[in-house]
C-alpha positions in Angstrom: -1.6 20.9 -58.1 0.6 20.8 -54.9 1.4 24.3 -53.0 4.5 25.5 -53.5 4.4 27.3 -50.9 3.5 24.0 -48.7 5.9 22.1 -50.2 8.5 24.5 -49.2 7.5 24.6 -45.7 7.5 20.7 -46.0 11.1 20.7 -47.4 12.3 22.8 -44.5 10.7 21.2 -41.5 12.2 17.8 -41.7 15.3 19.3 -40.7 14.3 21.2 -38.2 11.7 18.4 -36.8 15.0 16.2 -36.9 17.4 19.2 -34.9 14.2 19.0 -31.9 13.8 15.5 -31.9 17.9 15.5 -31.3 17.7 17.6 -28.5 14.7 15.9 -27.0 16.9 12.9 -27.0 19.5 14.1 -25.5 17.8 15.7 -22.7 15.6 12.6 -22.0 18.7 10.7 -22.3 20.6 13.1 -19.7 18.0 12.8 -17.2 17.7 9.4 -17.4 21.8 9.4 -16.5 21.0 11.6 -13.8 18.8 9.0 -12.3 20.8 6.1 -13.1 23.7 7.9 -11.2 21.3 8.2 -8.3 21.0 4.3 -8.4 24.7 4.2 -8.7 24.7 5.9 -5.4 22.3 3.8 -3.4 24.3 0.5 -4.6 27.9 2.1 -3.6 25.6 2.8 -0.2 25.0 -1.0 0.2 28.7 -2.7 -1.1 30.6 0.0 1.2 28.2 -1.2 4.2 29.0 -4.6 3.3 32.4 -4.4 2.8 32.7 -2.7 6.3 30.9 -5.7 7.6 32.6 -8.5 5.9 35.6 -7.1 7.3 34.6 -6.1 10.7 32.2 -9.5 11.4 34.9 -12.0 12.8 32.6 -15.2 12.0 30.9 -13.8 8.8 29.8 -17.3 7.9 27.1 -18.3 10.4 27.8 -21.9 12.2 26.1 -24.9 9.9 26.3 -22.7 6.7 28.2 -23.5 3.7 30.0 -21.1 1.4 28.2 -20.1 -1.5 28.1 -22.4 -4.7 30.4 -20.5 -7.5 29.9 -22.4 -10.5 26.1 -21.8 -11.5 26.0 -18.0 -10.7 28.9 -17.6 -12.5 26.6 -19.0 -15.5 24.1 -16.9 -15.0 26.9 -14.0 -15.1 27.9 -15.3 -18.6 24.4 -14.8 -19.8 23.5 -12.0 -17.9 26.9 -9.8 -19.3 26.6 -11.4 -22.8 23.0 -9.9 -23.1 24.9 -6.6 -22.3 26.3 -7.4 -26.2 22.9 -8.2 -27.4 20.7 -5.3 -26.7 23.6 -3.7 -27.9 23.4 -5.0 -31.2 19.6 -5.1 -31.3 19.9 -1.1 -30.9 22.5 -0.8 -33.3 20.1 -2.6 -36.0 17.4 -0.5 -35.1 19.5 2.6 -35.8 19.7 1.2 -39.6 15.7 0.3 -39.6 16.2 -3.7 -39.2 13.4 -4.1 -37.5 13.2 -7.7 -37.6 16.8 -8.0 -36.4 16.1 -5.6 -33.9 13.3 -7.0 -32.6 15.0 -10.9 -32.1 17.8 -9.7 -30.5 16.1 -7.7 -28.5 13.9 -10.6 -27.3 16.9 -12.9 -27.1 18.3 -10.1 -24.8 14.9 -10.3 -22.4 15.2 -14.4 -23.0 18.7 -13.6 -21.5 17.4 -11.7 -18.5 14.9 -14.0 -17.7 17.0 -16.9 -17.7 19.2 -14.9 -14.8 16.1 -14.3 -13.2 14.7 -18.0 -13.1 18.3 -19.4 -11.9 18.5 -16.7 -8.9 15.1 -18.0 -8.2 16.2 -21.7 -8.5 19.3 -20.7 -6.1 17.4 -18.9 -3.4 14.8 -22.1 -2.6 18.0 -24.0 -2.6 19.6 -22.0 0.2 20.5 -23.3 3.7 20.2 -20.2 5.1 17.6 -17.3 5.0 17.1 -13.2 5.3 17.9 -13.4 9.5 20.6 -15.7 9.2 23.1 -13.0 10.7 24.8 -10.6 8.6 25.2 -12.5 5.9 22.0 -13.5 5.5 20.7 -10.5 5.5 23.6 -8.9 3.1 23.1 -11.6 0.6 19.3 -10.9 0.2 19.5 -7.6 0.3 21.8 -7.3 -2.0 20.7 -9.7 -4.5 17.3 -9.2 -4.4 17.6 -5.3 -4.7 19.8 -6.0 -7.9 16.9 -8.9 -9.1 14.4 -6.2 -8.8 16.3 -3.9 -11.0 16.6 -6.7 -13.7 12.8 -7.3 -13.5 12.3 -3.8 -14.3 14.5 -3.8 -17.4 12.9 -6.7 -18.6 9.5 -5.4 -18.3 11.2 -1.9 -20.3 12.7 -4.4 -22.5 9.7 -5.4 -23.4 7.6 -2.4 -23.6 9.9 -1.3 -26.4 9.6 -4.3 -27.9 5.7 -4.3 -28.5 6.3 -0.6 -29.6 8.1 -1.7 -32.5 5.2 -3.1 -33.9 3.6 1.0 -34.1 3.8 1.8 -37.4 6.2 4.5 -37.4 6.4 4.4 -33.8 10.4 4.8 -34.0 10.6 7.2 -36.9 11.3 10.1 -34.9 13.4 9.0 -32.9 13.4 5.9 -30.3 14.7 7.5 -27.1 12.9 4.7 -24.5 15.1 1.7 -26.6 18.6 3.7 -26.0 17.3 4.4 -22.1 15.9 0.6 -21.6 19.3 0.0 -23.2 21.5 1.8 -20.7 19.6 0.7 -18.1 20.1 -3.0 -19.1 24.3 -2.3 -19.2 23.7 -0.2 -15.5 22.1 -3.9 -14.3 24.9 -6.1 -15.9 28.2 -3.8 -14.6 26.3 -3.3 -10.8 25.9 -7.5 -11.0 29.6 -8.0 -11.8 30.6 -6.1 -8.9 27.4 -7.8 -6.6 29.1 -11.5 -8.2 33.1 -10.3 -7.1 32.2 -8.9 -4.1 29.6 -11.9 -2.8 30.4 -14.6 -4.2 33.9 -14.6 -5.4 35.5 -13.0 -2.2 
């Protein structure tokens, strides 16, 4: 025969298990905005310093180099910001215990990444010009690489979470690294749309 007494204590810890798991969120998940607003701040670093360039660099194109191609980045941008809607979605079925739906949209949103990833790849060994090609060379690296490191990194969290899912349990509690991977993923995609307007569309 069960405890009552046990049981009692069993009745009233879920709640309370459920209140501290809350609050552990929360604070994991204000940290983690802390840091991302420290990002924030070394990116509004590097587009102020190029802006002031661009506009104080009276050749900003080096002699024998061509402007940037448009139409393939902007691509990439299609499937980079669409992703944004993805891992979106994936956390949002996760919220209601899909976890098969969570999990393929969730790879379709690394799939996503990757594929912006490959192209930027594919674009840099087509460039004309490299990292000490004046200012501009050296901006557009900089810039772009910095930001393709940061999408590496949130497709390695990306994926992370993803084996997690397949814990037992694992996001029963609570699943505080998917919402973080998936904040981090839209910091990436709204820093690249600025990085795309400011470098290649200006």
């Amino acid at each position: 025969m069960a405890n009552p007494t046990h049981s009692g204590r069993s009745r009233h810890s879920s709640p309370k298990g459920s209140k501290q798991n809350s609050q552990e969120h929360g604070n994991g998940m204000f940290g983690f905005t802390a840091f991302l607003l420290s990002e924030s701040m070394v990116f509004l670093s590097f587009f102020a310093a190029y802006i002031i360039l661009r506009l104080t660099t009276p050749n900003w194109l080096p002699p024998g180099v061509p402007k940037l191609e448009v139409l393939k980045p902007a691509i990439s941008t299609a499937v980079l910001v669409s992703s944004s809607f993805v891992i979106y979605f994936a956390e949002r079925a996760l919220d209601r215990r899909k976890l098969a739906q969570f999990r393929l949209l969730w790879l379709a949103a690394s799939l996503m990444g990757t594929y912006f990833l490959v192209n930027q790849a594919i674009e840099w060994n087509h460039l004309s010009f490299g990292l000490t090609t004046g200012l501009f060379g050296a901006t557009f690296y900089l810039l772009t690489g910095f930001h393709g490191l940061h999408v590496f990194v949130g497709i390695i969290l990306q994926l992370i979470m993803l084996v997690r899912s397949f814990i037992p349990g694992n996001y029963n509690a609570g699943h505080f690294g998917v919402s973080a991977a998936s904040l981090f993923w839209h910091f990436v995609d709204v820093i690249w749309i600025v990085l795309f307007s400011l470098v290649y569309l200006w």
